[in-house]
FITI-477006 format. One line per 3 residues: number of its first residue (from 1); their letters; for each residue y, z, x of C-alpha. Coordinates in nm, 2 decimals, m for minus. Last residue first. Layout:
BEGIN
NUM) a) Y Z X ~ ...
//
This chain:
BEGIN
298) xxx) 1.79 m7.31 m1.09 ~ 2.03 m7.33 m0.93 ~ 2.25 m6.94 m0.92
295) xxx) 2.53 m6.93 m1.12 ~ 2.87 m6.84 m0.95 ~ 2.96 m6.48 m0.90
292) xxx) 2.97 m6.50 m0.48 ~ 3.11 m6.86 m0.44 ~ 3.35 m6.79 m0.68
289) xxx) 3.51 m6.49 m0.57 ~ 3.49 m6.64 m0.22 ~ 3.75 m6.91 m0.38
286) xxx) 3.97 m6.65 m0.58 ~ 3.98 m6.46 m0.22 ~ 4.12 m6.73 m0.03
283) xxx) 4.35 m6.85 m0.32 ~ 4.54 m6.45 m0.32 ~ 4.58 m6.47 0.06
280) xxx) 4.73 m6.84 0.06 ~ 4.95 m6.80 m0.26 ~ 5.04 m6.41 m0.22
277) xxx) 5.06 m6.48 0.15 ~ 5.34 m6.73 0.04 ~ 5.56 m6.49 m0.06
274) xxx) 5.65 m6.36 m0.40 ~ 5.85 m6.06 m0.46 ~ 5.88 m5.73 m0.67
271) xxx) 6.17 m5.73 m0.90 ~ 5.99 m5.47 m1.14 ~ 5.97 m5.65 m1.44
268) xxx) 5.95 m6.02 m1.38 ~ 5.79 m6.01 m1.03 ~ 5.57 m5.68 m1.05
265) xxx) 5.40 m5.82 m1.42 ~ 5.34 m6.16 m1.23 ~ 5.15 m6.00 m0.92
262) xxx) 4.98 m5.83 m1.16 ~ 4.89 m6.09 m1.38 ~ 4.79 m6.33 m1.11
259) xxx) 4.54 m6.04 m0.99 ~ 4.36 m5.99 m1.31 ~ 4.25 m6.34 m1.35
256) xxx) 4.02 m6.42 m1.08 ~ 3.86 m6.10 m1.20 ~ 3.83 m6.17 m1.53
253) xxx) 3.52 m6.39 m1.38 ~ 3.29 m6.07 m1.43 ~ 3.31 m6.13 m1.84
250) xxx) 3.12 m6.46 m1.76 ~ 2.85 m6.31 m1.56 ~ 2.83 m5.98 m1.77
247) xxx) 2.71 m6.20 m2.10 ~ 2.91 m6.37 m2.35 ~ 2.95 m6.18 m2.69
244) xxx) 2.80 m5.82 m2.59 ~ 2.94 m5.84 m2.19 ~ 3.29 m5.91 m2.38
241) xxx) 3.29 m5.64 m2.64 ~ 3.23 m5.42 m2.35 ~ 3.53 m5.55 m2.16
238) xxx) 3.76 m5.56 m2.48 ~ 3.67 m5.15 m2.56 ~ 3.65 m5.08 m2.20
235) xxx) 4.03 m5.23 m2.22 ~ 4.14 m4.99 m2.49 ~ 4.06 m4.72 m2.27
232) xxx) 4.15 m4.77 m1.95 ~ 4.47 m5.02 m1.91 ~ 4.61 m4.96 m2.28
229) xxx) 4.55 m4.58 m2.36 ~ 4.54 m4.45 m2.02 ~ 4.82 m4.66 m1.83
226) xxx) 5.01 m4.69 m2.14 ~ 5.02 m4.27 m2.16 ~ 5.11 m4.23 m1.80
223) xxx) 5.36 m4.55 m1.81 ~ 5.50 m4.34 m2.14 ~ 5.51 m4.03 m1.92
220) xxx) 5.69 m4.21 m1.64 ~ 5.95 m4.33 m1.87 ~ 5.98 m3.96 m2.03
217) xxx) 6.14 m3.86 m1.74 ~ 6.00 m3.59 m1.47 ~ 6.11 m3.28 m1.42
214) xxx) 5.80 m3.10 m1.54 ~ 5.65 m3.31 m1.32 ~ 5.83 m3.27 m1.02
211) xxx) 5.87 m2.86 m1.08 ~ 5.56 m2.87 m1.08 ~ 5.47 m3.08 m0.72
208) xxx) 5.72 m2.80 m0.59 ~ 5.41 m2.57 m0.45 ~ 5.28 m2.86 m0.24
205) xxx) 4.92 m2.76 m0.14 ~ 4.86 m2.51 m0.40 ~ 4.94 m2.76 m0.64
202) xxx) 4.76 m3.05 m0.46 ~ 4.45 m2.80 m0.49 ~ 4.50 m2.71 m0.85
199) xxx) 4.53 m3.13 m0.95 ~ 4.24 m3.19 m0.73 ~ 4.04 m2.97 m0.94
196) xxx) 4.14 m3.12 m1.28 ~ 4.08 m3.47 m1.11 ~ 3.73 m3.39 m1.02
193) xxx) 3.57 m3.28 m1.38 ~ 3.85 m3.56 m1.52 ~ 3.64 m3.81 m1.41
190) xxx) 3.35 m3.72 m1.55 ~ 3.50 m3.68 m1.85 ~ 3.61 m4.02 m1.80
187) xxx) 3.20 m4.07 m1.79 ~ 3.10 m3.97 m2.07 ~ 3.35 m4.21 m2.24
184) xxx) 3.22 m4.53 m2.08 ~ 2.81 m4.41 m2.04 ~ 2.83 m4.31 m2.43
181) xxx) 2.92 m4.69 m2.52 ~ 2.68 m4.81 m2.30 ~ 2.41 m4.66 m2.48
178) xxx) 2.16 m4.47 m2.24 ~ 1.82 m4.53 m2.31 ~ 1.80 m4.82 m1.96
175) xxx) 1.64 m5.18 m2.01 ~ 2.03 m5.37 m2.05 ~ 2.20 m5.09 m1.76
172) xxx) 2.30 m4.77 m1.89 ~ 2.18 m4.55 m1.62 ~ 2.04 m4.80 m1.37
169) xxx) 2.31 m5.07 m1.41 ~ 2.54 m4.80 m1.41 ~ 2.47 m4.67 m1.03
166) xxx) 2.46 m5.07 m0.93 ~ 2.80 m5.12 m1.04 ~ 2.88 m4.75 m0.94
163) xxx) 2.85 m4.83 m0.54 ~ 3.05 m5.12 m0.60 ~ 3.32 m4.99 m0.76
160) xxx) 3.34 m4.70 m0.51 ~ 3.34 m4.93 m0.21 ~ 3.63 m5.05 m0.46
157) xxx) 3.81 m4.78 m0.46 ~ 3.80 m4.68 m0.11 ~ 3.93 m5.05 m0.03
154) xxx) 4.24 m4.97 m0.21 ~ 4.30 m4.64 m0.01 ~ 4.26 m4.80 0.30
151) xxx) 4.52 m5.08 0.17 ~ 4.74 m4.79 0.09 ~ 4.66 m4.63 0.43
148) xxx) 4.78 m4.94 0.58 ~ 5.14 m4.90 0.42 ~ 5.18 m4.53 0.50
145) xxx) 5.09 m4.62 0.84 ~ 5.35 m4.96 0.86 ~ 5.23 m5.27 0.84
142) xxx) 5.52 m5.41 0.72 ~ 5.52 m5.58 0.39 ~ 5.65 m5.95 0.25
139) xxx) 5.33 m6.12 0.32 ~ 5.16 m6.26 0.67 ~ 4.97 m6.00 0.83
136) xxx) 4.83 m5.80 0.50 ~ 4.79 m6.10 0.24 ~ 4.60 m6.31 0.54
133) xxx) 4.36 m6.03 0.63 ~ 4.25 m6.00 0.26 ~ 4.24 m6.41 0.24
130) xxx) 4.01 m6.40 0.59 ~ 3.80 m6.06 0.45 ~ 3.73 m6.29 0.13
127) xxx) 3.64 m6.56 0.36 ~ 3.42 m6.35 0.53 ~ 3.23 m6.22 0.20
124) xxx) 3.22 m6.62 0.06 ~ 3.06 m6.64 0.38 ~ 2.77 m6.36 0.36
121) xxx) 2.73 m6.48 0.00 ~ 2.62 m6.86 0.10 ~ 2.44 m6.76 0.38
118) xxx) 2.23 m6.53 0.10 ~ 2.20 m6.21 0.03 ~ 1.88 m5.99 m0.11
115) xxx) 1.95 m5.64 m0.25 ~ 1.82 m5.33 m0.08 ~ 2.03 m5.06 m0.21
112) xxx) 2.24 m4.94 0.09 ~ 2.29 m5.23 0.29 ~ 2.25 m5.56 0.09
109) xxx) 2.39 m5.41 m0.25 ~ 2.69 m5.23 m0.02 ~ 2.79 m5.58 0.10
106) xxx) 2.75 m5.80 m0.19 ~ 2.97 m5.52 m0.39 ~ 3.20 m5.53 m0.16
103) xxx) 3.25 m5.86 m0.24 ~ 3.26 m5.82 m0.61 ~ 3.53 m5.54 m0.54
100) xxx) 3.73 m5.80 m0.36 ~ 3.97 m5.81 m0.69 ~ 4.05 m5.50 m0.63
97) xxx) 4.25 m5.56 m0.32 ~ 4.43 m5.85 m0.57 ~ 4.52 m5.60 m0.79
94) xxx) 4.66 m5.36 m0.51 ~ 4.91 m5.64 m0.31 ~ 5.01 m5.73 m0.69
91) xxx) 5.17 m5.41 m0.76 ~ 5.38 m5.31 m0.46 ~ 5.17 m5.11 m0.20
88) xxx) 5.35 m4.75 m0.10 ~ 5.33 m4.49 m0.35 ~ 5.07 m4.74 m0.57
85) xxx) 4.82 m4.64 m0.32 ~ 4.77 m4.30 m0.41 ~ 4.75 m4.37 m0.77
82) xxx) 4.48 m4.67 m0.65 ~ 4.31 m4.40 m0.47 ~ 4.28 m4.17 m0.73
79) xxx) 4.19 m4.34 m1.04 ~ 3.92 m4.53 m0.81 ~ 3.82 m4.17 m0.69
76) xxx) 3.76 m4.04 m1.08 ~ 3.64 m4.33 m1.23 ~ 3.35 m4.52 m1.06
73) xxx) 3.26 m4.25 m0.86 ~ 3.37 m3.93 m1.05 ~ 3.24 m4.13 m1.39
70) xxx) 2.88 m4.19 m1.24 ~ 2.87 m3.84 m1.13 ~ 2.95 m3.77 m1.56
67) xxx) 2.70 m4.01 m1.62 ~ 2.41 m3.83 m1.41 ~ 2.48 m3.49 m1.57
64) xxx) 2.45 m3.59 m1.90 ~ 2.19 m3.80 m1.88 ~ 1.90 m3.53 m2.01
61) xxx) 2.09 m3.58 m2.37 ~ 2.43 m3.73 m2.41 ~ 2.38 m3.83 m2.78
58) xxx) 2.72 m4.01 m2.84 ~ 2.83 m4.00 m3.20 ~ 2.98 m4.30 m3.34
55) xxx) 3.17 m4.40 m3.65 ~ 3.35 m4.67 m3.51 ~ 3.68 m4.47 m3.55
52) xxx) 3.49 m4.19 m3.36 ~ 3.49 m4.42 m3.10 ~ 3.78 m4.55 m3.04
49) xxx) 3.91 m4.18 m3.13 ~ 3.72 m4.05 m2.83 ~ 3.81 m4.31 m2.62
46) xxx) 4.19 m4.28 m2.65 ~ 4.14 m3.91 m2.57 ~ 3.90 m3.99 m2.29
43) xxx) 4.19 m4.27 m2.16 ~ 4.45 m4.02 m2.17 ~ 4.32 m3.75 m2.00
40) xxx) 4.18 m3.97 m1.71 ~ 4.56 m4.20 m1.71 ~ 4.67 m3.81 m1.71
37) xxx) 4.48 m3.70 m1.41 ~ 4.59 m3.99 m1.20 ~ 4.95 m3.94 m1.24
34) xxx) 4.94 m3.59 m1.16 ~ 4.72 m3.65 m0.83 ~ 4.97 m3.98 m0.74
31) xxx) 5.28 m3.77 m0.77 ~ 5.52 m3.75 m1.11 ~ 5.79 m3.95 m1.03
28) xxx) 5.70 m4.17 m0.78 ~ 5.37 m4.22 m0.97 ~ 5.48 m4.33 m1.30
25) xxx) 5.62 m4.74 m1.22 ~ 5.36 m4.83 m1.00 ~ 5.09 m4.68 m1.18
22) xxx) 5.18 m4.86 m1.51 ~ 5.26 m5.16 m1.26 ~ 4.92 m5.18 m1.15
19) xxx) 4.75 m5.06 m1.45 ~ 4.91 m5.42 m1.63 ~ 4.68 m5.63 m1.42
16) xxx) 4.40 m5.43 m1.64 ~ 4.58 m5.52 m1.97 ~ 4.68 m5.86 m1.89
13) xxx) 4.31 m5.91 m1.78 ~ 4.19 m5.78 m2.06 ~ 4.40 m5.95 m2.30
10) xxx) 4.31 m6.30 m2.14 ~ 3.90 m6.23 m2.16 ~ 3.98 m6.11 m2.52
7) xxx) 4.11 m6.44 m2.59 ~ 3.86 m6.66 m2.43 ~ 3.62 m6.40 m2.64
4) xxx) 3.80 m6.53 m2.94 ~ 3.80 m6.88 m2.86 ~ 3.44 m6.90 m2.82
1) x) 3.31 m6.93 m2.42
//
């Protein structure tokens, strides 16, 4: 890898371990459904300037309507689930949750869509259960409800990451006619078409959720705004950038990277702590990581 995508790969795993505390930080004062609609409105806006600074116009065409599904899946829930989540789970518990989206992956490829798996995948998948099962039982959290349905809530996501890594490899996959660059911004709109709604249900359903947002201070705004801007947009921009220079299986290993930034980002600036389970959970699931995304022999 050249020194400037070794660079990139580094940014964009600050930026995306950075969404963690971003949510962390905005979502007790606004509510998860408020929170996650702005990181969507946010990120198409910074999108749309991204792109029209590069001078290009997205034809949408007949796949219009299958990229904006692709954005509620891999956009719209994710957005949601992790907002929801971030009430209860400190930063780095959620990162490194994410980080077994590979893994699911494996699973939902082998059940739903066919794809071979090998004993070597089947136990990097257990052993990324065992770290996962490690980081709940032994770190600094009780498992409390609320506490377990933020780790239900992570998983959501990435069940939805996996099912939209093979969604987008159809639609704007290498041998598909729709530019990648179209499939990113179409779908945040896509997102937003089911974050909008949800926004007018959770209104109806807690009729002081505006009064909490009108009331809430600019610091939870700018998370909002960094959250969109920096951790979305901006980092589609570096990931892209990445699978053009260097190829999807070397810009996948960000995620090994991801999670020590957000476990960092919650220590120094939100006093979150460190246990053990963070060392012993987080290594299980960097070693399955690797026995699921490494080259096949050839």
């Amino acid at each position: 890898m050249s020194i400037a995508s070794l660079l990139r790969l580094i940014s964009l795993a600050a930026l995306w371990g950075g969404s963690f505390l971003f949510m962390r930080v905005a979502v007790p004062h606004l509510g998860a459904v408020p929170a996650a609609v702005g990181r969507g409105l946010f990120s198409s806006l910074g999108l749309a300037v991204a792109l029209g600074c590069m001078g290009y116009r997205p034809r949408w065409g007949r796949y219009l309507w299958p990229l904006l599904l692709l954005g509620v899946i891999n956009s719209g829930i994710p957005f949601l689930m992790y907002a929801l989540a971030a009430q209860v789970l400190p930063s780095g518990y959620s990162a490194i949750f994410n980080a077994t989206t590979p893994l699911m992956a494996v699973i939902v490829g082998a059940l739903v869509f066919g794809e071979g798996i090998t004993a070597a995948r089947i136990a990097g998948v257990v052993l990324g259960m065992g770290g996962v099962a490690v980081l709940a039982q032994a770190g600094p959290l009780e498992l409390t409800p609320a506490v377990l349905g933020g780790m239900a809530a992570c998983f959501a996501a990435t069940v939805c990451y996996a099912f939209s890594s093979f969604l987008t490899l159809r639609l704007a996959g290498a041998k598909a006619a729709v530019d990648m660059r179209a499939a990113v911004f179409i779908s945040q709109l896509g997102a937003l078409m089911v974050l909008v709604p949800g926004l007018a249900v959770a209104w109806l359903l807690d009729p002081g959720l505006a009064a909490k947002v009108a009331q809430a201070p600019w610091l939870a705004w700018g998370n909002v705004a960094l959250l969109g801007l920096l951790s979305t947009a901006l980092a589609y921009v570096l990931y892209f950038r990445l699978i053009a220079d260097e190829g999807p299986h070397k810009a996948l290993t960000v995620t090994f990277i991801v999670p020590v930034f957000a476990v960092l980002w919650g220590w120094a600036l939100l006093d979150e702590p460190l246990s053990a389970a963070h060392a012993i959970g987080g290594g299980l699931i960097a070693l399955s990581l690797w026995i699921v995304l490494r080259p096949k022999a050839h």
